[in-house]
C-alpha positions in Angstrom: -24.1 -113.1 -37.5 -25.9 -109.8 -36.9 -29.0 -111.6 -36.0 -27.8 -112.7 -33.2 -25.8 -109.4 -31.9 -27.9 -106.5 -30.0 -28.7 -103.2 -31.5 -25.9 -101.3 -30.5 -23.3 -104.1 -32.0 -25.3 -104.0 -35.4 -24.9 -100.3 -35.5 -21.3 -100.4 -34.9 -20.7 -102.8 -37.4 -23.0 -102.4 -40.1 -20.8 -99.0 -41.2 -17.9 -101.6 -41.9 -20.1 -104.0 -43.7 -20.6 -101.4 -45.9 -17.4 -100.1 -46.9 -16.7 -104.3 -47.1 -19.5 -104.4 -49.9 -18.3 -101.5 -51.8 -14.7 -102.7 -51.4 -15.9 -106.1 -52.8 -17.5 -104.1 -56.1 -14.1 -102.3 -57.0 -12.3 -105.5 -56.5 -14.4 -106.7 -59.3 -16.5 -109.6 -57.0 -19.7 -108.4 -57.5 -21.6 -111.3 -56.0 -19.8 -111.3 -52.7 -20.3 -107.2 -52.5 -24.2 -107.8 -53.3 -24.3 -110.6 -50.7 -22.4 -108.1 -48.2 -24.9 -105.3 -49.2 -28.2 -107.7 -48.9 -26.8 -108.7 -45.4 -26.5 -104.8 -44.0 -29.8 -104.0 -45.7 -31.5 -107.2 -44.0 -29.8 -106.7 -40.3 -30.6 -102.2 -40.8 -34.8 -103.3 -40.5 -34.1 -104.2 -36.9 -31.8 -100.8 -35.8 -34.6 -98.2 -35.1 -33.9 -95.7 -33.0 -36.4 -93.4 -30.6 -34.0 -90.3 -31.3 -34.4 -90.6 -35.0 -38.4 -91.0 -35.1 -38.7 -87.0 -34.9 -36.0 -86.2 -37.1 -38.0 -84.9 -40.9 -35.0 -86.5 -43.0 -35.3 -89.8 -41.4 -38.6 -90.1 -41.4 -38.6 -88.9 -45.3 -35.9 -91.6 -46.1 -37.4 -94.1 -44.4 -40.5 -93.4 -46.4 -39.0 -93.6 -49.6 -36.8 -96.4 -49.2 -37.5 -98.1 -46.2 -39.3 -100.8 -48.2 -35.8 -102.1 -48.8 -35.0 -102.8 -45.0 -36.1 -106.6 -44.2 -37.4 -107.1 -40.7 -36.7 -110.3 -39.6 -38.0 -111.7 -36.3 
């Protein structure tokens, strides 16, 4: 569903999908909370942002972990 939303919808909503996954691991469902975390991992690849290209820390996180983030075309 992400896929086909812009940038700015992603943003909005991937916060939510979050808190969905980690509601989904307390609630003891662990496949649907990894499924929900493998789907706002895979839609985050596509939400760069010119504002945080400068910014030390993102540039750091994205070089540790930004192997993680799926870009999907």
């Amino acid at each position: 569903m992400l896929g086909r939303c812009g940038a700015t919808h992603a943003r909005e909503v991937a916060p939510y999908r979050s808190w969905l996954a980690v509601a989904l691991a307390d609630a003891n469902e662990p496949e649907q909370a990894a499924e929900e975390a493998k789907n706002v991992i895979a839609a985050s690849g596509n939400l760069s942002s010119e504002r945080t290209e400068d910014v030390p820390e993102v540039r750091e996180v994205l070089a540790d972990y930004g192997r993680l983030l799926l870009v999907r075309s």
